[in-house]
C-alpha positions in Angstrom: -12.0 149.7 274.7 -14.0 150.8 271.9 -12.4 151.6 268.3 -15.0 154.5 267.6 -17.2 156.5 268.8 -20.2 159.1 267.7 -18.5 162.4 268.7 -14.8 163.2 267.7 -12.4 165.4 269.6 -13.4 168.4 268.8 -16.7 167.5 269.8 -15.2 166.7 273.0 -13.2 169.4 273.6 -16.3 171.6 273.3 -18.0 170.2 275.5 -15.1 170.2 277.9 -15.1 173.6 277.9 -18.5 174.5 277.9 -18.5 172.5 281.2 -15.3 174.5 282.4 -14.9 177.6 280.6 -11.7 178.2 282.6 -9.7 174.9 281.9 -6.4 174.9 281.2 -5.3 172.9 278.1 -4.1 170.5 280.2 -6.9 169.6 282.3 -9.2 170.0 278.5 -6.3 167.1 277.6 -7.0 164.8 280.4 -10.8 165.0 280.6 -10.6 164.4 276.8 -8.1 161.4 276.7 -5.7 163.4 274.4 -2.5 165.6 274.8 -2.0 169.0 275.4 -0.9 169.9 272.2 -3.3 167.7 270.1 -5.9 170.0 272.7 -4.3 173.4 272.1 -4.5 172.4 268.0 -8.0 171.7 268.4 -9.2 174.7 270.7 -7.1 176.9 267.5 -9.4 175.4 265.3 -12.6 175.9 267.1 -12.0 179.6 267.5 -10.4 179.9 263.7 -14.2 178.9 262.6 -16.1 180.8 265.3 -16.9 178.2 268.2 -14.9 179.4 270.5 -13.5 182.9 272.1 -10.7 183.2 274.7 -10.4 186.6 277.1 -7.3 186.5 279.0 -7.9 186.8 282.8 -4.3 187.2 284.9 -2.7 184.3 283.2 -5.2 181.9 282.5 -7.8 181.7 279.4 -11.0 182.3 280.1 -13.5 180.3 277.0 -17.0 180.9 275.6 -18.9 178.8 272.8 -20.5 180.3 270.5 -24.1 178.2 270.5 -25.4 179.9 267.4 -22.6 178.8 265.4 -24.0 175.6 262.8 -22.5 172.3 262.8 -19.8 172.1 259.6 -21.1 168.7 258.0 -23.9 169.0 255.5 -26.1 166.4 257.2 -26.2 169.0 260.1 -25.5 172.2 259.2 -29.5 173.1 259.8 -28.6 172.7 263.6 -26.7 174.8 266.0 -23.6 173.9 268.4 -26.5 174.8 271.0 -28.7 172.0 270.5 -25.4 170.0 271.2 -24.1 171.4 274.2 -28.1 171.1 275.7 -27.9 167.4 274.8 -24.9 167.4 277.1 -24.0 170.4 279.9 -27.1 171.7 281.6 -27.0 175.0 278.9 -30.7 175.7 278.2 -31.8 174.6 274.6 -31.2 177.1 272.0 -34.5 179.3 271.8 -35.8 178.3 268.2 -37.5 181.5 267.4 -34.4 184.2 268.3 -32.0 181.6 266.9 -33.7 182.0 263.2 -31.3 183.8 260.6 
């Protein structure tokens, strides 16, 4: 097993969910190779800066990533969640021209 690797959990659970918007935390958990609650903390964080919404539907969440929203570190912050989740679900690339603040 590797000790690291280039995309952290949050990273991970993002693109979890952008595969499944309705996941439960649980099934988030497993696909990442994390617990529940290290998944719960981390889906908190992603909508506390913007990433993600939730809309309750019955008793389930249903998710949606924001793709215009910029990566945090400095070496990226020119480039958009979107480019990310293009590089790895089968969303379209982020439209360069509309994207443009």
């Amino acid at each position: 097993m590797p000790t690291w690797t280039f995309l952290t959990n949050h990273a991970h659970v993002l693109l979890a969910i952008a595969r499944d918007p309705g996941a439960r935390l649980r099934e988030i958990a497993e696909t990442v190779g994390i617990t529940e609650r290290a998944a719960q903390a981390i889906v908190a964080d992603l909508e506390d800066a913007g990433y993600l919404e939730h809309t309750r539907v019955g008793r389930r969440n249903r998710y949606t990533v924001n793709p215009r929203g910029h990566f945090r570190h400095p070496a990226e912050a020119d480039r958009r969640i979107g480019d990310l989740l293009a590089l790895f679900t089968d969303a379209p690339p982020p439209d360069e021209e509309q994207d443009r603040d």
